[in-house]
ZALUM-906013 format. One line per 8 residues: their letters; for each residue x, z, y of C-alpha. Coordinates in steps of 0.001 Angstrom, whole numbers, plus 500000, padded with zeros to 6 digits. Example, Ala and Ser with C-alpha at 12.3 -4.5 7.8 and 13.67 -1.06 7.14 Angstrom:
2
AS> 512300 507800 495500  513670 507140 498940
***
This chain:
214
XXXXXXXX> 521483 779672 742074  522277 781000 745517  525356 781349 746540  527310 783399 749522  530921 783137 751056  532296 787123 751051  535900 788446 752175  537436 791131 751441
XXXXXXXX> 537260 793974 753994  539861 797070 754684  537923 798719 757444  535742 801537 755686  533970 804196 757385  533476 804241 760944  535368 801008 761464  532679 799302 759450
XXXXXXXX> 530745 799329 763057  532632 796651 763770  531992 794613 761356  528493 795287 762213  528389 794544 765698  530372 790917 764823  527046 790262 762775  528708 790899 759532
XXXXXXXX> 527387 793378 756604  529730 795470 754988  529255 795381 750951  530570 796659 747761  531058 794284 744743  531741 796709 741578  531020 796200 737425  531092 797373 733938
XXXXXXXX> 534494 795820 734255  535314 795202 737979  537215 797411 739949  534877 797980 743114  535634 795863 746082  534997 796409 749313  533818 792963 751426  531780 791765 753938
XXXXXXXX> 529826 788821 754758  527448 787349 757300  523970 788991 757562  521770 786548 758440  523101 784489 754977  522571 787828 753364  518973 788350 754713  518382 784471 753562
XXXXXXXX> 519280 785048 749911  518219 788578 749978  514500 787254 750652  514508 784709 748234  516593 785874 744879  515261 789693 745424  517212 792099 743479  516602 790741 740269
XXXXXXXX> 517497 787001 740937  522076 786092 740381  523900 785380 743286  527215 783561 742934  529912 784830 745890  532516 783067 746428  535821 784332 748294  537716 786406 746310
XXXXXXXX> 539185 783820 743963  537275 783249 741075  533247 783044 741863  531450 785930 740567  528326 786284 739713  526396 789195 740610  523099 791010 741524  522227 792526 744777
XXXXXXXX> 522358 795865 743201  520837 797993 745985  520498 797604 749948  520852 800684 752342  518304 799512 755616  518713 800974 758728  515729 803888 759107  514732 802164 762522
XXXXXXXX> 515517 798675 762638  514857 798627 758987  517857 795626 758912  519898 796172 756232  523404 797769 756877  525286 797922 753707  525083 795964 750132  525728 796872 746670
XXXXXXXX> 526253 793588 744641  526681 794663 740695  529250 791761 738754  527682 790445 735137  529290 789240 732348  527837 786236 730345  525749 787780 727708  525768 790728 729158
XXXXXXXX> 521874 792612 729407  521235 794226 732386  518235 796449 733480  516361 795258 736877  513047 796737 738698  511157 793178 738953  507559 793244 741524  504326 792925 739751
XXXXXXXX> 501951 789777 741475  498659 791130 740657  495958 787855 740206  492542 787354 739538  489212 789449 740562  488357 792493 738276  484948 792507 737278  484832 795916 737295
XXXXXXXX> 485434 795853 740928  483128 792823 741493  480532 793886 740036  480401 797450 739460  482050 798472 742555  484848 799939 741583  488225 800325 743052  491152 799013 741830
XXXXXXXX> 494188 801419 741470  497393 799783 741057  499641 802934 739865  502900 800790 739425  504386 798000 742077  506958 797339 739753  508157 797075 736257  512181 797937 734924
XXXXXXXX> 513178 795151 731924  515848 794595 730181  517319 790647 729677  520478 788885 730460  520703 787520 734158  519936 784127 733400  516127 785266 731531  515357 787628 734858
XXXXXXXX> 512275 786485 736223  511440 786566 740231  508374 788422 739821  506001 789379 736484  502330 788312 737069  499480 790256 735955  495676 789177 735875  493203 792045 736268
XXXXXXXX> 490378 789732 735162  490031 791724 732319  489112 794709 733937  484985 794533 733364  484391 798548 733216  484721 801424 735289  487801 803884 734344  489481 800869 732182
XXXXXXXX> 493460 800922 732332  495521 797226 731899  499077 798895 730084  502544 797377 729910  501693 795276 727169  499409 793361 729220  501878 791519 731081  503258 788406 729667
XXXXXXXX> 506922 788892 729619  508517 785504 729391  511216 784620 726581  514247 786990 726461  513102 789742 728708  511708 792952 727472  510143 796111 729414  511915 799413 729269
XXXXXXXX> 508684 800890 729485  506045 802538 726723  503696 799678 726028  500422 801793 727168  502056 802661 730153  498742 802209 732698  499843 799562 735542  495998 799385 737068
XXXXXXXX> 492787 800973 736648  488923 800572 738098  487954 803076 739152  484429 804516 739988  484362 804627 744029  484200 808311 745501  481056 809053 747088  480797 810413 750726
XXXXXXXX> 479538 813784 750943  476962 814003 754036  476405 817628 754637  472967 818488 755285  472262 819850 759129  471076 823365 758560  467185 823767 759217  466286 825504 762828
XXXXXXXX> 465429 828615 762784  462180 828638 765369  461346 832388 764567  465138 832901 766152  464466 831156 768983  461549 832405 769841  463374 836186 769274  465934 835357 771873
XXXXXXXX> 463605 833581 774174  461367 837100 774418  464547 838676 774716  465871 836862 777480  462087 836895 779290  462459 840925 778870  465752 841527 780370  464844 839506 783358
XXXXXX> 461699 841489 784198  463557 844575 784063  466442 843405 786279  463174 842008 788455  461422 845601 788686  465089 847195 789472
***
């Protein structure tokens, strides 16, 4: 389990800045039965754990007395340095189910696709479950290696949720589908019209002569 050394803060608002520019990250730590609590810690620990645990993987933070357990609930990123600038972590409770988006690894080669041509669609990045913290998995992996026709869907209940964890979403939900490649539309040059051309050539011939004879 990760864990990460937080302190409680009492600049909010535009004093937050500061906390910024000292490399910290201002956070909220809030619960079905915690009171939220404003605190801060470093950023580049936060980045660390961030990348590994995700938002679906417990983080223990320690600092405020008693350890807490918690998710990283949601991250607010800057919209140009794209570094994150404030945390939400979200306490649990031992036995306590929560519901967490988890990232679908697609694996394996679709037939469909390697054979047929197709191209593969993948109409959800990630799927919400339902567990308590200590059954949330990293990641859910999904093989598309069962994908051997064109316009085939692979559903919800295709991916093997492990032990404790179930999906929030309707079984035949479509995660992926093969589908038939578009073909490019080459529009056909429009014949020549010689009889035209030959038209405006005796035109043009015509209206120099005159201009000649004037």
């Amino acid at each position: 389990m990760h864990t990460l050394t937080v302190e409680k803060r009492s600049e909010l608002g535009k004093k937050a800045a500061r906390l910024r520019s000292a490399g910290m990250l201002p956070a909220v730590l809030y619960g079905k039965h915690e009171a939220a609590t404003p605190i801060a810690l470093p950023l580049r620990d936060f980045e660390q754990v961030w990348s590994e645990a995700g938002e679906s993987g417990i983080v223990r933070l320690s600092g405020l007395g008693a350890e807490k357990d918690a998710l990283i609930y949601a991250v607010d990123l800057d919209p140009v340095r794209e570094t994150p600038r404030h945390a939400d972590f979200y306490a649990i409770e031992k036995g306590q189910k929560v519901r967490v988006a988890v990232p679908i690894e697609f694996v394996g080669i679709a037939p469909a696709v390697r054979d047929l041509g197709g191209v593969l669609t993948k109409v959800i990045h990630e799927l919400e479950v339902e567990a308590e913290p200590a059954f949330l998995p990293h990641h859910l992996v999904l093989d598309i290696s069962p994908i051997t026709a064109l316009d085939q869907p692979i559903s919800v209940r295709d991916i093997a949720l492990p032990v404790g964890v179930s999906a929030t979403a309707e079984a035949d939900e479509v995660v992926a589908i093969v589908s038939r490649a578009a073909e490019e539309v080459v529009e056909a040059a429009a014949p020549i019209d010689f009889a035209a051309i030959e038209v405006e050539k005796k035109g043009k011939e015509e209206e120099a002569t005159e201009e000649t004879a004037k």
